[in-house]
Structure formats: structure tokens, C-alpha cells
N, C-alpha and C positions, 0 to 999 in steps of 0.2 A: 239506175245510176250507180256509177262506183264510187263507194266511200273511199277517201284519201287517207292514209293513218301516216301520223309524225310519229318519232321517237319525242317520247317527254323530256322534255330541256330542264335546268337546273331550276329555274321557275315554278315546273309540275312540281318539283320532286319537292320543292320546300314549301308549296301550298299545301302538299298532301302530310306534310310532316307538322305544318303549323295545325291542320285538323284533325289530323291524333292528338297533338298537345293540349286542344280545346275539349276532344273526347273527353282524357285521363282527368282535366282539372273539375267538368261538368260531373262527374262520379263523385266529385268531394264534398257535395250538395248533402248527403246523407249522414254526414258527421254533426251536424246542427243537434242537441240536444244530446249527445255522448259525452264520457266524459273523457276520453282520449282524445287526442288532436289529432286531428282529419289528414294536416298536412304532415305527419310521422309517412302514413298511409302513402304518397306522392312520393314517386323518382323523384331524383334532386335534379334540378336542372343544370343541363351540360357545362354550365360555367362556374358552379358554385366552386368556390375556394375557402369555405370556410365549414367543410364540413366538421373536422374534429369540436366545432365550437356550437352544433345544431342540435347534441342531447340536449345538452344544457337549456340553450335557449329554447326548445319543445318544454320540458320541463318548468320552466320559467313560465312558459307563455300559459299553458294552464292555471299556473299560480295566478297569472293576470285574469284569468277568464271568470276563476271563481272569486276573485274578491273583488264584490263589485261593489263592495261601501266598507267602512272600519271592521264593523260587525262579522261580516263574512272574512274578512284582509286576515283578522285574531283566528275566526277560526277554524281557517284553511291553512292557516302556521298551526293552530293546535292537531290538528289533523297528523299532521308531519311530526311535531315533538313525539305526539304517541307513539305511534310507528317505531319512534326512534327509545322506546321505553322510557320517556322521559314520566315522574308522578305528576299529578296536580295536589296546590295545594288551597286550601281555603284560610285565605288571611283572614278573616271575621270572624272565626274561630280564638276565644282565650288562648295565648302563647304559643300561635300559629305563624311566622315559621317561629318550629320548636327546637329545641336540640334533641325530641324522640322522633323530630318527622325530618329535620335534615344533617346527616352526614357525609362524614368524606367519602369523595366517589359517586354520590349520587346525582340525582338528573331530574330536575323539576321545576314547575310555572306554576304562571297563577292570573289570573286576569283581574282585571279593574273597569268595571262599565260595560264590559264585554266586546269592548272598543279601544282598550289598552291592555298589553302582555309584556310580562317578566318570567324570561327563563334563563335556567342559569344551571351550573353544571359545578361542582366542589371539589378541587382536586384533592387526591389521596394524602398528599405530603402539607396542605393549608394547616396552618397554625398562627395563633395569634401571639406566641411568644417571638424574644428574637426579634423583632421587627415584623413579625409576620407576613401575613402573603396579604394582596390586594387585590382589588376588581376589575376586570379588562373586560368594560362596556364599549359593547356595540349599539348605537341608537339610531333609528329609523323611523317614520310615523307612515299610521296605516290611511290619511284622511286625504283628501286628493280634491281639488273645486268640483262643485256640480252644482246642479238643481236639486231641492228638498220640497218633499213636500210642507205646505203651511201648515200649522197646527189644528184649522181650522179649514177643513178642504176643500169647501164646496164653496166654488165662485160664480157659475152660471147662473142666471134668472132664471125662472120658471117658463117663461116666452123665448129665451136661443135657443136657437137651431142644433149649435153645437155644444155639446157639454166639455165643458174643462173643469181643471182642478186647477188649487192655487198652488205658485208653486214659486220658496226663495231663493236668491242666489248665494251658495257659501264658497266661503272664500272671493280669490280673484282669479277667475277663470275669464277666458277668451269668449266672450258668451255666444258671439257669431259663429262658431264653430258647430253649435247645438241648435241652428236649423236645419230644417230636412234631413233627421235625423232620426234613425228607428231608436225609438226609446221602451226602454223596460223598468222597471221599478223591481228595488230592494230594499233590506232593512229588517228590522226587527216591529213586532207586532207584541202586544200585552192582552195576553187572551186572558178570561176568569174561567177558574176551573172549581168549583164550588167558591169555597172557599178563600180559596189559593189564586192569585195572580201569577201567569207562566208569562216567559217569557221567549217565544221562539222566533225561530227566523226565519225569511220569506224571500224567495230571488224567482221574479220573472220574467227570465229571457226570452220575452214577444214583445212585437212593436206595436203597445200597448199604448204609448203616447204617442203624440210627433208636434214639432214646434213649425210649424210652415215658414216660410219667406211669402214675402209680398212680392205679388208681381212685378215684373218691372216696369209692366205698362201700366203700372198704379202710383209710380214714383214719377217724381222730377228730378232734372237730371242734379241736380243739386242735393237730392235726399239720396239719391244713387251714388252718387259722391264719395258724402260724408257716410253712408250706414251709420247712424247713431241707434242706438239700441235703448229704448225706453224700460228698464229691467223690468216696471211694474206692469205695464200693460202689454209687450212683446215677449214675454218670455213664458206666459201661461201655454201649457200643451193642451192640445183636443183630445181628451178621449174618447170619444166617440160621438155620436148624431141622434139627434134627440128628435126626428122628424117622426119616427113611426112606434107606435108602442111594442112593435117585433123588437127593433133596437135594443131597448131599454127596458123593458120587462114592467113598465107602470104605465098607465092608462092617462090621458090627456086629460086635462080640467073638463072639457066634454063630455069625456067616456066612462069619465070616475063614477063608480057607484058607492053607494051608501053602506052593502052588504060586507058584511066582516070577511065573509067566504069567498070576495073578489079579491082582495089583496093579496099579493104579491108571498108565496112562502116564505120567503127568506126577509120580508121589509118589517121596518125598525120599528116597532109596536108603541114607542113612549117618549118621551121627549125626556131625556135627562140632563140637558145641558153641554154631552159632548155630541151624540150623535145625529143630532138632528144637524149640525155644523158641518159634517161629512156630506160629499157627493157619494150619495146613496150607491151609486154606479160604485164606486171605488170599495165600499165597505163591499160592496156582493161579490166583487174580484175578488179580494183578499179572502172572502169565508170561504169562496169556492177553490183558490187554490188550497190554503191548510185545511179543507175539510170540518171546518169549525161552525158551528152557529154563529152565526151575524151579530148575535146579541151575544155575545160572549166575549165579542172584541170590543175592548176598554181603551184604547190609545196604541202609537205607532209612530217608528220614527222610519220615512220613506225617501230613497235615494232614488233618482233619476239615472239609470244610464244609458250607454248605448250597447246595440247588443251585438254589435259587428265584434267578432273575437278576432284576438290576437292573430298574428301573420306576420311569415318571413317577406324579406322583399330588398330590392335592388339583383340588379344582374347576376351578381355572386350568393345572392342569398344575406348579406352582409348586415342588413337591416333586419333590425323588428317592430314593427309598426302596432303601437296598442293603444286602449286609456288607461290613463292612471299609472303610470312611468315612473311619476313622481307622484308618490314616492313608493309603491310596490315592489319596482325590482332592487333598492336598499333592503326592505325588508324581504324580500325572499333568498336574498343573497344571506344576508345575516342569519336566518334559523339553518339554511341550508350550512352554513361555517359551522355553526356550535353543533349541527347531526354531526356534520362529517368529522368536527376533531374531535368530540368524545365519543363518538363509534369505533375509534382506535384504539385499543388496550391500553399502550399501552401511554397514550396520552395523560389519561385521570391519573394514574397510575406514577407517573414521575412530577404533575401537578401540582402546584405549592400555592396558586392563586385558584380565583372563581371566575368561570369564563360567562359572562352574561347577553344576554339580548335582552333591551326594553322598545318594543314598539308603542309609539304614543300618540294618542289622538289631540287632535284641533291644531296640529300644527299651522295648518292652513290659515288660519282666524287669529294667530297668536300665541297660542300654547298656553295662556293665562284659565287654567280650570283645574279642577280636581285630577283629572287625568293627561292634561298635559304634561310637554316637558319642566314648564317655569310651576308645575305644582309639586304635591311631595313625595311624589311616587320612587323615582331613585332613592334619592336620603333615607326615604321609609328604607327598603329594601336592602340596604346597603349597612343600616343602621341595624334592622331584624336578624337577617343571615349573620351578621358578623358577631352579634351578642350570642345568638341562636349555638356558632361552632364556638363560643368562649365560656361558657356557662357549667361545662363539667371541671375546669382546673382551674376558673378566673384567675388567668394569668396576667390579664390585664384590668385594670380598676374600667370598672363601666363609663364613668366620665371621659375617659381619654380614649379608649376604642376607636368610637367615631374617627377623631382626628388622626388617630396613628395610622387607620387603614386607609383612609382619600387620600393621605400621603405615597401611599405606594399603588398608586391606581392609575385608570386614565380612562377618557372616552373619546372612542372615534365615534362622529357624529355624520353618518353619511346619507346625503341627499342630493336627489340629482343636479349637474352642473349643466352651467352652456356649452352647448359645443359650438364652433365656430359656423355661422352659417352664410352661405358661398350666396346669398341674395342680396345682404345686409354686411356685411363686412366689416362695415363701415363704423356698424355699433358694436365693435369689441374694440381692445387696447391692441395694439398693434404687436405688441411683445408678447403677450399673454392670449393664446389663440386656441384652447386643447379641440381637438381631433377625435370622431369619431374611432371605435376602432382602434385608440394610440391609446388606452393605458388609463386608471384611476384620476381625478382629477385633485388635486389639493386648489381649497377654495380660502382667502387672504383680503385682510380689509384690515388696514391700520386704523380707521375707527370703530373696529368692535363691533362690527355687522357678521363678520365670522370668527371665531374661539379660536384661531389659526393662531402660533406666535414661533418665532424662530426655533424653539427649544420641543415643540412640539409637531414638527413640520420634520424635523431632522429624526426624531423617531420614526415616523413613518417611510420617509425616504431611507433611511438605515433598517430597515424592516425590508423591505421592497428588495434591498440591495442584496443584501442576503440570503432573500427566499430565490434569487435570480429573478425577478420579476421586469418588465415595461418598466423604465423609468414614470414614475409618476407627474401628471402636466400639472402644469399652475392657472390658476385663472384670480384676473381683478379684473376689475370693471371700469371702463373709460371715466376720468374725473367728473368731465360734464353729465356722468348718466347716473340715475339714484341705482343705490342696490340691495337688494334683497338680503334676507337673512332665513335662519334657520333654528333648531336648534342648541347649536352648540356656544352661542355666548349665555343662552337660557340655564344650560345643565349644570354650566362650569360657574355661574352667579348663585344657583338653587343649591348647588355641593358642594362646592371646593375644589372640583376632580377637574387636572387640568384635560383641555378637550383640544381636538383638531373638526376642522370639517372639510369633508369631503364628500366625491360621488361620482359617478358614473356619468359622464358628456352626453349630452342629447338635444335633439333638438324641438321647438311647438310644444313649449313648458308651459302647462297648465291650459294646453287646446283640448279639445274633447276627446283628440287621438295625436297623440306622442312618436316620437321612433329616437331608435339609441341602435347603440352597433353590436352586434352578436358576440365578440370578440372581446366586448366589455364585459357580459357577464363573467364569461372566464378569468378578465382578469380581476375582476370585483371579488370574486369566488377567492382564488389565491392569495388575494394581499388580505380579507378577511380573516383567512385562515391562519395567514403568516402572523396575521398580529396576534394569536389566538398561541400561537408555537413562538413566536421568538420577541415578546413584547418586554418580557422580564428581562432576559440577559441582553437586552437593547437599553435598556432602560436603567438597567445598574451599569454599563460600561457609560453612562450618559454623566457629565458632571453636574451634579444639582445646583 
């Protein structure tokens, strides 16, 4: 029989082109557990338009990937200050910051809980005579909704099938977003080392939990509905199956023996009050990722995430799809501004003010703590450094210091905005709309939900204007709708220092996975920086 052959039509030719393109993405399977991003590695695809804005946002998206709770957020930004020669300081230290540990021109942080960071950079020309020079704060928090584990972690009976851990909700996250979900755990662990309590950190990106959905043929169509979410009893994850002693590594109430030589290497030999409360399962995880004895580990504060990493997306590339949005890329924007303007000569160098970053934790829950914003960490800071550069000519009496410098300061307080979204339309102000994509958000509430006020709104837009930047959008929130806050009426109550707030437009604020526009970090990046370059002589041409 004779075979018939076609020429292949446009059809062939774009089936064969759609299965190279599934080839090259199925190769990107190997970047899991690197610490380069996989999609650098990947052709851009044939439509992207936004390539000059894709380092960035690579760069970024790793920031997203390793800070998968406060702890890691502080110190995957200390990672980067180094780099950038920035010292560390030890505030716990007598007359630390000192006037022998900081001077003009230098470049130093310091952490608070190891969940909150201040750094800060001293121009050459800062003096406290004169009027002196003042503080141009950048504020951000590292703390974003998830699941925690309880203090107390073991909630399975000894008869389930399946072992779970307890586990709370912090913050106000979207909790339906975190079924069927690969979930990993991170955080910080309190191991004893003789003597000595350490404190290290632990990130395990395996789908070590998962929080299932119920079936649907287990629901009424009424419960299907509504999805209401019972936090305390739907929200525990399985770690794993407690059906065969393979599983689990301990022997069934049957199998158990008597003999000392039958138990388990690694199991908890004594009841002390914390650890018998642990799912045993969980403390053997934790010893066997740090390599630690079991019995060595004293307490641990443990975050739930997901391990799906960050990703470009939409047809151009124009999107970036992550968790933790809010508020991550504030804060990676921010240390990224203060590397980049004092990495310039000749910046410190003509510098008459202190350029700072403070990332703070629990904004999520309020900010009302030791290391939030509404606690004394600025003030502290703001109050140390400025006695710290005034103490070799006291030129200024120590009583008044304080207030002569918030006088010549300020704080942009940036956290992420809404951007308009094209489902719901309907829940924004119809005047007030900002766009992916379009430019910095300035966020406004004439009762005091945002630190925004005419005089401090026109700084930035005159900042913006100058640098040539995107006009900057506005956003307020429909009458009828309640609104959020943040914290810049917190900082500007806690110091004096007048604040604006603002952020980066995005949209699925506080889902498990977020997306913002690639075009925003760039311009997040600029207006940062501008206000880092042009905040002073903005601010003296301003009438007080």
C-alpha cells in the first residue's frame, strides 16, 4: 500500500512549536532547591515587553523565595547589607550606638528579635549644629498572614490514622487559599548547647504538610455555597500517616516493648513539661534537618508556607506571581534603595542627612509589641545615632536634640496598595483606580487610617517630578467599604516624624499567592531612591 504524505499546514507547525516550548519549560524541573532562579535560565517568551524590568524582578523574586517568615525576610536583607559593607551593631552593648562605633560616612544595622532590622547609612557632611541634618526613613514590615505552629504541637490522639500538628491563624489572611496546598515549614528553633541557648534558623522547602479540602460529595449544596472555614478544626495540616510503624518510626500500643534497646534513637527520653506536648513526628523533622539532638531542642517559633516559588506570568511577562507581596517586595525595594545610593561615592560624600531602612515585625496583628512599629524602636534609633554623632562638640543641649532632628525628617511608609481589579470593580472609588504596571501608589484616608496629609503627599509627588518618574496614583476606599491601615499613622504618633504612605498596586492581598506588576518594582526602586537623593532640597523649597 502507498503511503500518502501532506506538506504540514500551519497547524503542524504550531503543534510542533507548542512541544518544544513544553520541552524547554519541563527542563526547569531542576532548579527546585538552587538558589538561582530557574526561570533567569528560560527564553523570554516571544511577547514579552517588559524585558528591561525582568533583572529586577529575578532578583526580587529570589528575595521572595528565601524569606519565607520574618526571621528569614531580616536575614536575607542582612545577607545583602553585607555584601554591601554595611557593620553590624550590637545595641545591648553599654553606649552602643556609640560615637567610636558610628561615624560620618559609615554603613550599619542592627536587629531587634531577629524579626526586626534598622539600617542606616551617615552622610559625610551630617551635623547637629545649624539646624542639622535629619532622618529620611524608609519603613516596611517583614510579617505577612499565614499559619503558625501552636506552642504546643501535638494534636492527634494516639488511635488517628493521621498525624497532624496544631496549628494558628496570624494575622487576616484569605484562609481558603491554603487548601491543597504544598506546605513547608520555617522559622527559628532554640537549641541548648551546653550551657548556652542558640538560636538558629530552619527553612523546609518540602511538601511536608498539606491542609486538604473536602470533598464535594461530602458537602451540601448549601455548605458548598457558603465555604465557611471553621479556623479551629479545618485548618490543622496532616503530616503524615500514622497507619504503619514504617511511617513513623514508633511501634503501636501492641508492638511496644518494655526494652530500653527497642526505642526509637532519636525519642524523647523524659517528660519535662515542653516536649512531651510536641508531635514527636515534628521534633524528629526538625533534629534531622539542623543535625541536632532531639533533646537539645528547647522551643521554636514555626511558619507554615507554601513552597511553590515565585514566577513571571501574563503574556508579556508583566506579572509576578508570589506569597508574601505584602509586604516583601517594600522591603526588598528598600534595602535594595539604601545598597544602591550609598554605593555611589559620591552620595555619603555630599550627605548632610542619615538615610535609613527599619523593617518591622507584627504589623499584620497591629504593630502594638516590642518590635513593632507603634513600639520604641524608631524613637530608640533616631534618639541613639543622633546623641551618638553629637557627643564629641555637644553642640546641641541633649534635651532638645531629639526634637530639633524629627523636625527635619520624614517617613515614607510603604506597603502594598490595591490595584484595581477588573472582577470586582465595583469595590473601588470610581475616581480613585491605581493600575498595575502605572507607577507608585499614594494611599489617603481623612480619618487617620493612613499618615497621608496634603503637605506630605506633595513631597513625594515633587520628588517623583523631578526624578522624571510615573506620576504617582492615589487610592481611597469606597465610603461604604471599611479600610485598612498600616503603619504610618503608628510611626508618625510613636515619633513625631511626619509620614506618607504608600506602595506598590497589587492584587490577592493577604491570599497565600499574591501578584503585582514587574514594572512596579522598577518603579518602587526609583522613587525610593529619589527620595534618598532629592528629599532635603524638596523639603526646604516646601513652606513649613
Amino acid at each position: 500500500m502507498k503511503v500518502s504524505r501532506r506538506p504540514l499546514h500551519l497547524f503542524d507547525w504550531s503543534l510542533l512549536f507548542l512541544l518544544w516550548k513544553v520541552l524547554i519549560f519541563c527542563r526547569t524541573d531542576q532548579y527546585h532547591g538552587c538558589h538561582c532562579h530557574a526561570l533567569s535560565a528560560v527564553p523570554l517568551p516571544p511577547m514579552t515587553t517588559t524585558a528591561e524590568h525582568l533583572p529586577l524582578a529575578r532578583q526580587a523574586m529570589e528575595y521572595f523565595d528565601k524569606s519565607t517568615d520574618p526571621f528569614h525576610a531580616v536575614q536575607t536583607s542582612i545577607d545583602l547589607l553585607k555584601q554591601a559593607g554595611f557593620q553590624e551593631l550590637d545595641e545591648t552593648s553599654n553606649g552602643a550606638p556609640s560615637s567610636n562605633l558610628i561615624l560620618p560616612g559609615g554603613k550599619y544595622f542592627y536587629t531587634r528579635n531577629k524579626s526586626t532590622l534598622v539600617a542606616f547609612a551617615v552622610g559625610e557632611q551630617f551635623t547637629t549644629t545649624g539646624g542639622g541634618g535629619g532622618f529620611k526613613i524608609i519603613g516596611g514590615h517583614t510579617d505577612s498572614p499565614n499559619l503558625r505552629v501552636k506552642p504546643w504541637s501535638k494534636r492527634s490522639a494516639k488511635s488517628a490514622k493521621s498525624i497532624q500538628i496544631g496549628a494558628e491563624c496570624y494575622g487576616g489572611g484569605l484562609w481558603h487559599t491554603w487548601f491543597d496546598r504544598d506546605l513547608g515549614l520555617s522559622g527559628r528553633v532554640f537549641v541548648r548547647n551546653k550551657e548556652r541557648i542558640e538560636q538558629r534558623l530552619v527553612q523546609i522547602p518540602r511538601a511536608v504538610l498539606r491542609i486538604p479540602n473536602l470533598a464535594i460529595h461530602l458537602q451540601t449544596a448549601d455548605e458548598r455555597k457558603a465555604f465557611k472555614i471553621n479556623q479551629e478544626d479545618h485548618l490543622s495540616p496532616i503530616l503524615a500517616m500514622a497507619a504503619e510503624k514504617a511511617l513513623t518510626g514508633d511501634a503501636t500500643d501492641d508492638d511496644k516493648e518494655t526494652d530500653d534497646d527497642a526505642k526509637p534513637e532519636n525519642a524523647s527520653p523524659k517528660v519535662d513539661g515542653w516536649t512531651e506536648h510536641q508531635e514527636p513526628l515534628l521534633l524528629q523533622l526538625l533534629a534531622a534537618e539542623m543535625n541536632v539532638p532531639l533533646d537539645d531542642i528547647v522551643d521554636f517559633e514555626l511558619n507554615l508556607f507554601d513552597i511553590q516559588m515565585a514566577s513571571l506570568g501574563g503574556v508579556h511577562s508583566e506579572f509576578v506571581h508570589s506569597a508574601r507581596l505584602d509586604n516583601l517586595a517594600s522591603c526588598f525595594l528598600a534595602i535594595r534603595a539604601l545598597i544602591d545610593c550609598v554605593g555611589q561615592e559620591e552620595y555619603l560624600q555630599q550627605e548632610g542627612d542619615i538615610s535609613m531602612v527599619v523593617l518591622y515585625d507584627h504589623e499584620e496583628v497591629g504593630s502594638s509589641s516590642a518590635v513593632g512599629a507603634a513600639g520604641p524602636i524608631t524613637k530608640e534609633a533616631v534618639k541613639r545615632i543622633s546623641a551618638a554623632l553629637n557627643v564629641k562638640d555637644q553642640s546641641v543641649a541633649s534635651y532638645d536634640l531629639y526634637e530639633s532632628t524629627i523636625r527635619k525628617s520624614f517617613i515614607l511608609s510603604s506597603d502594598q496598595a490595591h490595584a484595581l481589579h477588573p472582577n470586582y470593580a465595583s469595590k473601588h472609588e470610581k475616581n480613585h483606580q491605581p493600575q498595575m504596571n502605572a507607577g507608585m501608589v499614594i494611599k489617603r484616608n481623612s480619618n487617620q487610617r493612613y499618615a497621608t496629609n496634603g503637605a506630605t503627599g506633595v513631597v513625594i509627588r515633587e520628588i517623583a517630578r523631578r526624578a522624571g518618574l510615573p506620576p504617582v496614583q492615589e487610592f481611597i476606599v469606597r465610603q461604604d467599604c471599611g479600610c485598612g491601615s498600616t503603619i504610618g499613622p503608628l510611626l508618625s504618633t510613636a515619633t513625631g516624624i511626619r509620614a506618607i504612605d504608600l506602595g506598590c498596586p497589587q492584587l490577592s492581598m493577604h491570599s497565600i499567592r499574591e501578584t503585582m506588576g514587574v514594572c512596579d518594582l522598577t518603579n518602587g526602586l526609583k522613587l525610593f531612591k529619589a527620595f534618598f537623593v532629592h528629599f532635603r532640597s524638596v523639603d526646604d523649597s516646601l513652606e513649613q
